[in-house]
C-alpha positions as a LaTeX table, in Angstrom:
\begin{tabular}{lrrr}
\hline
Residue & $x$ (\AA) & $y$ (\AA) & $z$ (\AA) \\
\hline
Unk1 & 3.40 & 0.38 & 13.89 \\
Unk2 & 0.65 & $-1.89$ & 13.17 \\
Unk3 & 2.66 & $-4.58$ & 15.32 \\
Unk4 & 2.39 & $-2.56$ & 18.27 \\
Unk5 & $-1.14$ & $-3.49$ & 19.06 \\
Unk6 & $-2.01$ & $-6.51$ & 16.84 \\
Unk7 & 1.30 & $-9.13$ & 16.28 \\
Unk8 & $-0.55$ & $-10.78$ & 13.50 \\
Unk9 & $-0.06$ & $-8.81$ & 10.54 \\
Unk10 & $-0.18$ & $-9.63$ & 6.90 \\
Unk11 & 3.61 & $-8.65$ & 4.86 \\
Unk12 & 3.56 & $-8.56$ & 1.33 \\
Unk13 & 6.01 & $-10.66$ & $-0.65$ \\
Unk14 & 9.39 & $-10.35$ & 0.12 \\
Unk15 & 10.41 & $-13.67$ & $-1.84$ \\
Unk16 & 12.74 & $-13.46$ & $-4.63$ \\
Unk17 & 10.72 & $-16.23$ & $-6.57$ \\
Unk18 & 7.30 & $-16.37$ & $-5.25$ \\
Unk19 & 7.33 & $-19.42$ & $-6.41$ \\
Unk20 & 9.34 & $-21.25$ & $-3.79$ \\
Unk21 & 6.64 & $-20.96$ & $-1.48$ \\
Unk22 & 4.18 & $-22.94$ & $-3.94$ \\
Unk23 & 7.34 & $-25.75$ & $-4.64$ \\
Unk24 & 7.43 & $-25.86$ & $-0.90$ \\
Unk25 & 4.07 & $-26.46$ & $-0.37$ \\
Unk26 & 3.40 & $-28.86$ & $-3.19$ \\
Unk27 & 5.78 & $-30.96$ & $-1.68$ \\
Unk28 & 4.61 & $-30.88$ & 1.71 \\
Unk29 & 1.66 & $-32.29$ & 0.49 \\
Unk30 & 2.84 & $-34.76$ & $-0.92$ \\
Unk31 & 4.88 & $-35.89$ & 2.21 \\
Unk32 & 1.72 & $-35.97$ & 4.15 \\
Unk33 & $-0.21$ & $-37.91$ & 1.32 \\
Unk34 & 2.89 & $-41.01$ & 1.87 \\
Unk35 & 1.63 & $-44.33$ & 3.50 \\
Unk36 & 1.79 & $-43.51$ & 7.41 \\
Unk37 & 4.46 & $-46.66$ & 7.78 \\
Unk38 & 6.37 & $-44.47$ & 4.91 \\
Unk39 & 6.24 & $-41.27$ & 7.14 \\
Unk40 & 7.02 & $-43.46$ & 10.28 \\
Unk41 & 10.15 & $-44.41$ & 9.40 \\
Unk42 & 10.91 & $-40.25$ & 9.59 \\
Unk43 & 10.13 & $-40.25$ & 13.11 \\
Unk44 & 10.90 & $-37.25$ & 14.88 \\
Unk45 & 12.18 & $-39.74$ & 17.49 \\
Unk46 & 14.96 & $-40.76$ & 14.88 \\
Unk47 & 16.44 & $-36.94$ & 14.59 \\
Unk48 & 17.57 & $-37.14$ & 17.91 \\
Unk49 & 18.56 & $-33.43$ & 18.93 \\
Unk50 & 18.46 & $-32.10$ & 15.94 \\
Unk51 & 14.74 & $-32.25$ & 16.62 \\
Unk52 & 13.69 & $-33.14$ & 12.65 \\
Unk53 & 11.41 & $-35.48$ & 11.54 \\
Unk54 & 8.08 & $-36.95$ & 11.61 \\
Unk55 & 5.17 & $-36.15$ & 14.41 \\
Unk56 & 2.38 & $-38.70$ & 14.65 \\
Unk57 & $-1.09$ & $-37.00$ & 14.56 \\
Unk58 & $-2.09$ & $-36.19$ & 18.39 \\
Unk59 & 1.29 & $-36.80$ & 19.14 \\
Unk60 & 2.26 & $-33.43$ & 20.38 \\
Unk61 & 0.21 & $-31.33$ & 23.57 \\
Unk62 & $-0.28$ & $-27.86$ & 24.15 \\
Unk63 & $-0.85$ & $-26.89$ & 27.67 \\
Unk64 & $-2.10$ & $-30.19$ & 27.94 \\
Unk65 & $-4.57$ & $-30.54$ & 25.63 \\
Unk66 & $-3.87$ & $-33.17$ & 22.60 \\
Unk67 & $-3.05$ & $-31.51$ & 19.36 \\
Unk68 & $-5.07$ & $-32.67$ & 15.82 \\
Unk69 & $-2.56$ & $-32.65$ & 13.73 \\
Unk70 & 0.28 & $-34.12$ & 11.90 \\
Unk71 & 4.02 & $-32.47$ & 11.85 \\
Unk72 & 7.01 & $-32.43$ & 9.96 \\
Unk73 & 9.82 & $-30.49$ & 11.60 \\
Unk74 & 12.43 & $-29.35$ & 9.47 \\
Unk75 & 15.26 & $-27.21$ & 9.66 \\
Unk76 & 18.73 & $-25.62$ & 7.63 \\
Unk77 & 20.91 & $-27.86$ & 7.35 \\
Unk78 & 24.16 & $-28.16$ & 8.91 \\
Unk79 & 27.35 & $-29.79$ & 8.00 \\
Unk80 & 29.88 & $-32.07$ & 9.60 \\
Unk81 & 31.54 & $-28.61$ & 9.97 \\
Unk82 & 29.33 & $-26.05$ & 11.66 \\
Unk83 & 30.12 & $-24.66$ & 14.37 \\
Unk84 & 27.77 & $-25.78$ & 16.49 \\
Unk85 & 27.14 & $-29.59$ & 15.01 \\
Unk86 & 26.32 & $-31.79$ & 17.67 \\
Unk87 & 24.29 & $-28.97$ & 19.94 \\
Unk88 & 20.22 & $-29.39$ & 19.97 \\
Unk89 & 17.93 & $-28.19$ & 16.71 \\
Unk90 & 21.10 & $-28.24$ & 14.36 \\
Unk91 & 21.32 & $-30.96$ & 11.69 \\
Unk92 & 20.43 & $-32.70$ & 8.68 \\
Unk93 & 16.79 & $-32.52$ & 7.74 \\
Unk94 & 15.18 & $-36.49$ & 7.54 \\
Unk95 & 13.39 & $-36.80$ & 4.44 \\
Unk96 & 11.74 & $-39.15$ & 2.13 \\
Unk97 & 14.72 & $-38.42$ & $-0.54$ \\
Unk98 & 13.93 & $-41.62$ & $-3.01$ \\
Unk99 & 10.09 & $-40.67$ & $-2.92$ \\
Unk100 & 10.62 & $-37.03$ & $-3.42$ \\
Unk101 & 13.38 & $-36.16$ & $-5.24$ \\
Unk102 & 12.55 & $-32.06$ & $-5.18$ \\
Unk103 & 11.80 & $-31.80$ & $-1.43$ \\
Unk104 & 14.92 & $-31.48$ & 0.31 \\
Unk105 & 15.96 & $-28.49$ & $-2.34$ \\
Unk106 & 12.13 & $-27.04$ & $-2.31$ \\
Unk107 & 12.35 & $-26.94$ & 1.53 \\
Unk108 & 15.87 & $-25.45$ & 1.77 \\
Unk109 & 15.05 & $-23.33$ & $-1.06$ \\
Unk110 & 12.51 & $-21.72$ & 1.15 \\
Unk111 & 14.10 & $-21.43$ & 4.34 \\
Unk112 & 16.94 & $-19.30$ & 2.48 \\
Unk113 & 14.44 & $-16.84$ & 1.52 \\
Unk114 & 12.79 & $-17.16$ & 4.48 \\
Unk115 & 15.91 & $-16.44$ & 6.89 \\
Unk116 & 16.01 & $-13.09$ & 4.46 \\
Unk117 & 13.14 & $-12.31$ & 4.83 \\
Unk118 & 13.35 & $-12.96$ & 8.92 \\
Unk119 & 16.46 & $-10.23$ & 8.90 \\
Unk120 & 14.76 & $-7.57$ & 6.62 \\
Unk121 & 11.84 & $-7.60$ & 9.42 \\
Unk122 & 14.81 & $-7.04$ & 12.16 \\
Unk123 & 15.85 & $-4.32$ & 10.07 \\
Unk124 & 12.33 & $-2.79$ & 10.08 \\
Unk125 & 11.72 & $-3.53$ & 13.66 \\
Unk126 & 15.22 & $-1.68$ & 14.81 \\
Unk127 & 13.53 & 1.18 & 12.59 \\
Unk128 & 10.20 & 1.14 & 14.04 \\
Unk129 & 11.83 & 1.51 & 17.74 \\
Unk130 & 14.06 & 4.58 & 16.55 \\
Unk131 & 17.01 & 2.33 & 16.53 \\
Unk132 & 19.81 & 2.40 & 13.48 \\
Unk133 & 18.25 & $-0.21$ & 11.36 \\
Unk134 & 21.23 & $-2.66$ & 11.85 \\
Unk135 & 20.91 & $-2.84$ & 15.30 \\
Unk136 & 19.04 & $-5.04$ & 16.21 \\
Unk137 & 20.31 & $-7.47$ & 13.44 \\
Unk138 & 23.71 & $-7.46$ & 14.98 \\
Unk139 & 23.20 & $-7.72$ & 18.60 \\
Unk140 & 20.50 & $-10.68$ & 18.89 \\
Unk141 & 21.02 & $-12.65$ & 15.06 \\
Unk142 & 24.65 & $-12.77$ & 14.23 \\
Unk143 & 26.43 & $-15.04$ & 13.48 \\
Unk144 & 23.60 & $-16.76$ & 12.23 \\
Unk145 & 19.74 & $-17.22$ & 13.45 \\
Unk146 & 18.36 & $-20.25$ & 14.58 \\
Unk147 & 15.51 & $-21.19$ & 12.32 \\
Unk148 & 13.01 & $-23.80$ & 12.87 \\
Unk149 & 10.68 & $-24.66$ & 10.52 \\
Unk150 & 7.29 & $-26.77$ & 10.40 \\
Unk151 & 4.82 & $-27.63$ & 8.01 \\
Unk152 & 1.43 & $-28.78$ & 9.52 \\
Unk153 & $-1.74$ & $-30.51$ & 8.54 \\
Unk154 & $-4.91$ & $-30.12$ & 10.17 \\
Unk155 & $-7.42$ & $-32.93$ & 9.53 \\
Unk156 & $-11.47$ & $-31.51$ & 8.92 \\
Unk157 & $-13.77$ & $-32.34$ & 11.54 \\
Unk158 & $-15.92$ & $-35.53$ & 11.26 \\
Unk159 & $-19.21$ & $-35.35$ & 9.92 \\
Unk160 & $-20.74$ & $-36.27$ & 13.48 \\
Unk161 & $-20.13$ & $-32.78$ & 14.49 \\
Unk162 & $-16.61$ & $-32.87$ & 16.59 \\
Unk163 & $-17.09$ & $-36.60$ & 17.78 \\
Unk164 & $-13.41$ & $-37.14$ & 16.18 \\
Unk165 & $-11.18$ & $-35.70$ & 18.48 \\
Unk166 & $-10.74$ & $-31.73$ & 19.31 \\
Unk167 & $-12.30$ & $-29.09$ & 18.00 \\
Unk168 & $-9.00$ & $-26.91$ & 17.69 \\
Unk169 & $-6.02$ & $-28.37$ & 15.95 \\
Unk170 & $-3.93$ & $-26.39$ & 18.29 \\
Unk171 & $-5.29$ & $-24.76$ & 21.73 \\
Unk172 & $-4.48$ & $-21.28$ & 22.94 \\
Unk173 & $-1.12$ & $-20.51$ & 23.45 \\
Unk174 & 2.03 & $-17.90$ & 22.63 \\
Unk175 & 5.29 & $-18.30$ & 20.57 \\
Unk176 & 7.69 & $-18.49$ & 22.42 \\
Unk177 & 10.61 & $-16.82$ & 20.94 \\
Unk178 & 11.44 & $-13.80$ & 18.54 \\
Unk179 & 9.29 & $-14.06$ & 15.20 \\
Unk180 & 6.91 & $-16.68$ & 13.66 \\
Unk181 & 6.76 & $-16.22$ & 9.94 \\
Unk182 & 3.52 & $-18.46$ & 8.50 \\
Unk183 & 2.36 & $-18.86$ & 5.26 \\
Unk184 & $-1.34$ & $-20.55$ & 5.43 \\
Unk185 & $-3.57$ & $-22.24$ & 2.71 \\
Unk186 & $-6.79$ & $-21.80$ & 3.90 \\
Unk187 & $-8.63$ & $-19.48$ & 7.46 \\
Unk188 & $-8.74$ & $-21.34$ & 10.75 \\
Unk189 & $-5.97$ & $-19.38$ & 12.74 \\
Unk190 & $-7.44$ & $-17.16$ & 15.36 \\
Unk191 & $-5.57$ & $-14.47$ & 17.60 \\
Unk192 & $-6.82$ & $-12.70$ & 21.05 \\
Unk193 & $-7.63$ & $-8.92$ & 20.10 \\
Unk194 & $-6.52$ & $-6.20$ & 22.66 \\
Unk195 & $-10.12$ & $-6.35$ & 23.43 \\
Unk196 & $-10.03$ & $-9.73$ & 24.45 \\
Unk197 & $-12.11$ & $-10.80$ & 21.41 \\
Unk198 & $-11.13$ & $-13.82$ & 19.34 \\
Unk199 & $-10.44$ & $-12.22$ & 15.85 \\
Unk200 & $-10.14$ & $-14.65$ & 12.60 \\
Unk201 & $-6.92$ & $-13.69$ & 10.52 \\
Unk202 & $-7.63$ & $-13.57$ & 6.91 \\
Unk203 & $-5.73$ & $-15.39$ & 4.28 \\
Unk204 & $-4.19$ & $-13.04$ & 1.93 \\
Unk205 & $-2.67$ & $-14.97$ & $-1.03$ \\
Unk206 & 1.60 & $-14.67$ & $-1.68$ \\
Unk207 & 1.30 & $-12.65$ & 1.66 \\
Unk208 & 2.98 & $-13.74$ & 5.07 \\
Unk209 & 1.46 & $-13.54$ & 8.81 \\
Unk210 & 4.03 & $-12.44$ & 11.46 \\
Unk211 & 3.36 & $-13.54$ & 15.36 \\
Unk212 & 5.66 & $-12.01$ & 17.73 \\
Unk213 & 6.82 & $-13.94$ & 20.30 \\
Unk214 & 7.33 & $-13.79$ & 24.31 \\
Unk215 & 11.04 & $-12.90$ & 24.04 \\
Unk216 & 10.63 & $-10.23$ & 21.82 \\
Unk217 & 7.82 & $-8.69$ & 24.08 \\
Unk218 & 9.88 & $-8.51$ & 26.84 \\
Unk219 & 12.90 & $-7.49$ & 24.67 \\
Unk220 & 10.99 & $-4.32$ & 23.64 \\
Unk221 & 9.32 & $-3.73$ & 27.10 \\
Unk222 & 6.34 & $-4.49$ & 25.75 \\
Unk223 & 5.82 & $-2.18$ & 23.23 \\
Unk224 & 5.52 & $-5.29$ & 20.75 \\
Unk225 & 2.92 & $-7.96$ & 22.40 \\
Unk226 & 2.78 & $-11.80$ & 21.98 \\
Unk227 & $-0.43$ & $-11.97$ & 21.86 \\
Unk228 & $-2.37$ & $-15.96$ & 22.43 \\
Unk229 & $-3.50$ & $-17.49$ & 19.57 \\
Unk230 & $-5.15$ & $-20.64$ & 18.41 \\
Unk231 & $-5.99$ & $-22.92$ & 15.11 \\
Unk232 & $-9.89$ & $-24.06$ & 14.50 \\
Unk233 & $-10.01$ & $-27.58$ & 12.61 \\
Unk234 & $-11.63$ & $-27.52$ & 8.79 \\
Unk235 & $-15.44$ & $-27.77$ & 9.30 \\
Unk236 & $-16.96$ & $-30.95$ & 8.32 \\
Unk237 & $-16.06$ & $-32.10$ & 4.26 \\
Unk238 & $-13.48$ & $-29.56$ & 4.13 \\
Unk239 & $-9.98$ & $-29.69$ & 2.59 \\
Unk240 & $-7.11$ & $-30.43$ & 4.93 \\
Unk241 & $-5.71$ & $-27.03$ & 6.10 \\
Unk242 & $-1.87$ & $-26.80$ & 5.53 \\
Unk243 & 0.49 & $-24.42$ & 7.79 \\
Unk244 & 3.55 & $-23.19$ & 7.06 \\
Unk245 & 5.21 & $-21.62$ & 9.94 \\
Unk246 & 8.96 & $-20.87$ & 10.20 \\
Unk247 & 10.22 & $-19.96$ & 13.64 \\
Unk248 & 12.75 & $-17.57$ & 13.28 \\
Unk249 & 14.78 & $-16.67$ & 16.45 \\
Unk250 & 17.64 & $-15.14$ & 17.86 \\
Unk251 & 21.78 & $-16.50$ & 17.63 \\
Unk252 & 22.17 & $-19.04$ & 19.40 \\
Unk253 & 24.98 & $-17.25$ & 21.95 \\
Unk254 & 22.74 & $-13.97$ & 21.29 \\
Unk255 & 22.50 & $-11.84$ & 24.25 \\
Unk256 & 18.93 & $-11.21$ & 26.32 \\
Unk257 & 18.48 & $-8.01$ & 27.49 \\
Unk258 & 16.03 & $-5.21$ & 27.21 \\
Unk259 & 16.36 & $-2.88$ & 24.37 \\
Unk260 & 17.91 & 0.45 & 24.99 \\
Unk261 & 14.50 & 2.40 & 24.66 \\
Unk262 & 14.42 & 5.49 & 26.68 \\
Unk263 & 14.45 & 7.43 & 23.48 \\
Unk264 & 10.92 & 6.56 & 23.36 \\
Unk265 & 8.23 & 7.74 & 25.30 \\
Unk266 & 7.74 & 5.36 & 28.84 \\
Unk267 & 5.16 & 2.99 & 28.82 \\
Unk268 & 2.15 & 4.30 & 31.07 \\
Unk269 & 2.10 & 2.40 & 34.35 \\
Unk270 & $-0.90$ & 0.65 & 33.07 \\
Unk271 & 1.04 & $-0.63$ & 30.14 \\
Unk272 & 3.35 & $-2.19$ & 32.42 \\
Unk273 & 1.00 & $-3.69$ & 34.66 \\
Unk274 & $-0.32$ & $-5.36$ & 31.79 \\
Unk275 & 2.60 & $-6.62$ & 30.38 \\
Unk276 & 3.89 & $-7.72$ & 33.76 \\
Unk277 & 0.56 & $-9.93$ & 33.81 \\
Unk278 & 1.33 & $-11.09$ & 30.20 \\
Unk279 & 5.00 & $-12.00$ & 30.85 \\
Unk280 & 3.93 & $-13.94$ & 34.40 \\
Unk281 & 2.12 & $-16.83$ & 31.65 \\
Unk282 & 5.24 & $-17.07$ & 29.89 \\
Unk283 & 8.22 & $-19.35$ & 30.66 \\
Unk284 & 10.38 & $-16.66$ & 31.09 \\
Unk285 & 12.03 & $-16.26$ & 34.99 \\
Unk286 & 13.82 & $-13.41$ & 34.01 \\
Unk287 & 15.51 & $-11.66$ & 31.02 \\
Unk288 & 19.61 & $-12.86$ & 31.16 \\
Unk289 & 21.91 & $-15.08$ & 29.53 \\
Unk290 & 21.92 & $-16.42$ & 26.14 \\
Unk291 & 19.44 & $-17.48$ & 23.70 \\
Unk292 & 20.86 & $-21.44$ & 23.98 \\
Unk293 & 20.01 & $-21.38$ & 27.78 \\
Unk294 & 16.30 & $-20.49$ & 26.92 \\
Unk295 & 16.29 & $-23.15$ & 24.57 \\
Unk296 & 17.78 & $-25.68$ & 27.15 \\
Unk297 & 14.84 & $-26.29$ & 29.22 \\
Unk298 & 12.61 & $-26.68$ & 25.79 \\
Unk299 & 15.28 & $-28.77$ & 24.42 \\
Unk300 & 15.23 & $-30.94$ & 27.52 \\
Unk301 & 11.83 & $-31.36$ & 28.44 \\
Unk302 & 11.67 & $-33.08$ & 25.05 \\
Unk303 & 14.63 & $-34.82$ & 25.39 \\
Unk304 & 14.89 & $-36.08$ & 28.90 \\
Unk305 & 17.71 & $-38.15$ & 28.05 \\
Unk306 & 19.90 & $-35.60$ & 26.89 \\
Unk307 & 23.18 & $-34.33$ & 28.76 \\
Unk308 & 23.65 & $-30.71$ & 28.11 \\
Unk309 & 26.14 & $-30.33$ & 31.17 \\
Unk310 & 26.72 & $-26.62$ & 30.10 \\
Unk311 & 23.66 & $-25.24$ & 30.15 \\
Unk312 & 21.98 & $-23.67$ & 33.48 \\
Unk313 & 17.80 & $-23.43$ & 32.26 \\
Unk314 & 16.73 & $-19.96$ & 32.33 \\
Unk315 & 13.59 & $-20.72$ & 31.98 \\
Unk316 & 10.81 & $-22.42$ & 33.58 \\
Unk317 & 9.47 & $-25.89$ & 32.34 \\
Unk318 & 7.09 & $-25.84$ & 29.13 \\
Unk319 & 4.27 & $-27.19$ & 29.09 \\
Unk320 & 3.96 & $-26.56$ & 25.17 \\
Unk321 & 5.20 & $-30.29$ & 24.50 \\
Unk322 & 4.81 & $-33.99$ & 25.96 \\
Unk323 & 6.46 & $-36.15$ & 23.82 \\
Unk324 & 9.19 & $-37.34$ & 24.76 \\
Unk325 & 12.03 & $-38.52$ & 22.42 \\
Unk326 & 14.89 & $-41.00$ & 23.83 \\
Unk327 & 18.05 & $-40.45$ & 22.46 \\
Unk328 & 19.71 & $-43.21$ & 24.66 \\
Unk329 & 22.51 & $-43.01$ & 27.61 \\
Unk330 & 23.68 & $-39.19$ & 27.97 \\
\hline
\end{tabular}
C-alpha cells in the first residue's frame, strides 16, 4: 500500500453528496469573514472542555513557534445524554447560529460523512495488514470514534516579503493520533519524503488527503509512518488558503496495543531502528492503556485548570499547544 511509504495520499470521494463538503466550506468562510468582536464572543476559551470554539490568529504554537492562522474547532455533538457528557472534547459545537442559520447542519452534515468515511479507511487498513476487514474497526473505534474537527485559515504573506509574521502557517510537526482526513482549497501543505526531501502535496479537487498519525505508527509497528509535515503561507496577493482537517481517532476507552502482525513478514532491523528514532520525537512513553489517558496530558496541558482525577497521563507533555484555557476551580 501506497500508505506504507508516503502517509499523504489522495482518496477519491467517498461522500454520499459531494456536495456537503462545498456547504461546509462555504460556510466556513463565511464564519471567518464575521467582525473579529463577532468571532470573539466564540472563544475557544468559552467551550471549556469540550475544546470548541474560536482561536485568535497566532494564538496557538507548534513546538514553539507562533502559528499564522485563525481556528475554529468543532466537533459532533453530544447530548445531555451521552455517555460520556461532561469528559474533555465532547459537547455542543459554539456557533454563530443567528448569523448563519445553515452552519451548524452544514458542519454536522459533514462530520457524519466524514466519521464514514474515517471507518471505511479502518476497514481498508485491517485489509491492507492481512487482517479480517472488521478488525480493526472493532477493537480501537467502537462504541464510537472520537472526532475532532477544524477548519483553518491561513492569511497570504505581506507584500514586504515575510515582514508580517511567519513564513509557515504551521511549522513541522506530526499528528498525533490515528487518521487526519483534510480536504484543502488551494497547495501550501508540505510533507517530509522518505528521502528526507520536502515534497508539495497536490490539490486534487472532491479528493481527500489522509496523514497517519503517531499512534497508528506504532500500532502497526511501523509499517504505516507518521511522517512530519508542514503548511507554507499564500505568497504575496494570494487568496486566503482554507483547511479542512478532521481528526479522526480511536474510542475513547479503545485499547493501545500493537497489532497482531506476525502474519506479515518482520520488519528488517533497519526498519526498526528507524522507527524507534521516529517514535523517540513523539509523545508517546510507551504503548498501554486507553485512548482517554493519551488524550489526558493533551487535554490538560490546555486546560491546566481541569481536574481529571481518573486519569494517569500516558504520555509525555506536548509541546503542540500553549494556550491555555481557564475553566475555573477544578
Amino acid at each position: 500500500m501506497a500508505i506504507e511509504t508516503v502517509p499523504s495520499i489522495d482518496i477519491t470521494p467517498f461522500l454520499s453528496d459531494a456536495g456537503s463538503a462545498r456547504a461546509q466550506g462555504v460556510s466556513a468562510k463565511d464564519f471567518f469573514a464575521l467582525p473579529l468582536e463577532e468571532k470573539m464572543e466564540l472563544d475557544v476559551s468559552k467551550g471549556g472542555a469540550a475544546w470548541r470554539g474560536y482561536m485568535l490568529q497566532g494564538g496557538e504554537h507548534t513546538h514553539g513557534r507562533q502559528d499564522w492562522k485563525e481556528g475554529l474547532y468543532l466537533g459532533p455533538e453530544h447530548g445531555d445524554d451521552h455517555p460520556l457528557v461532561g469528559m474533555p472534547l465532547h459537547g455542543r459545537n459554539q456557533l454563530p447560529d443567528s448569523r448563519l442559520p445553515r452552519m451548524r447542519h452544514d458542519v454536522l452534515s459533514y462530520l457524519d460523512q466524514m466519521t464514514d468515511l474515517g471507518k471505511t479507511l479502518t476497514d481498508m487498513l485491517s485489509l491492507g495488514l492481512g487482517l479480517n476487514a472488521g478488525y480493526m474497526r472493532g477493537k480501537l473505534l467502537a462504541p464510537e470514534p472520537v472526532v475532532l474537527f477544524r477548519c483553518f485559515k491561513y492569511t497570504p504573506l505581506s507584500a514586504a516579503s515575510g515582514t508580517e509574521g511567519p513564513t509557515y502557517g504551521i511549522g513541522e510537526h506530526t499528528d498525533f493520533g490515528y487518521l487526519t482526513i483534510l480536504k484543502v482549497d488551494s497547495p501550501g501543505l508540505q510533507v517530509l519524503s522518505p528521502s528526507d526531501e520536502w515534497v508539495d502535496v497536490p490539490v486534487v479537487e472532491d479528493a481527500f488527503i489522509v496523514n497517519v498519525g503517531d499512534m497508528l505508527d506504532q500500532l502497526t509497528h511501523g509499517r504505516f509512518r507518521s511522517r512530519p509535515h508542514r503548511v507554507q503561507r499564500p505568497r504575496a496577493g494570494a487568496a486566503a488558503r482554507y483547511s479542512f482537517p478532521v481528526f479522526f481517532d480511536f474510542a475513547w476507552d479503545a485499547k493501545m496495543e500493537r497489532l497482531p502482525l506476525d502474519h506479515l513478514p518482520p520488519p528488517t532491523e533497519g526498519d526498526m531502528a528507524e522507527a524507534r528514532r521516529r517514535w523517540a520525537k513523539t509523545t508517546f512513553r510507551e504503548v498501554d492503556g486507553t485512548w482517554s489517558r493519551y488524550l489526558a496530558r493533551k487535554v490538560q496541558k490546555v486546560f491546566p485548570g481541569l481536574a481529571l482525577p481518573d486519569f494517569e497521563p500516558n504520555a509525555a507533555p506536548s509541546t503542540r499547544f500553549q494556550r491555555v484555557v481557564d475553566v475555573g476551580p477544578g
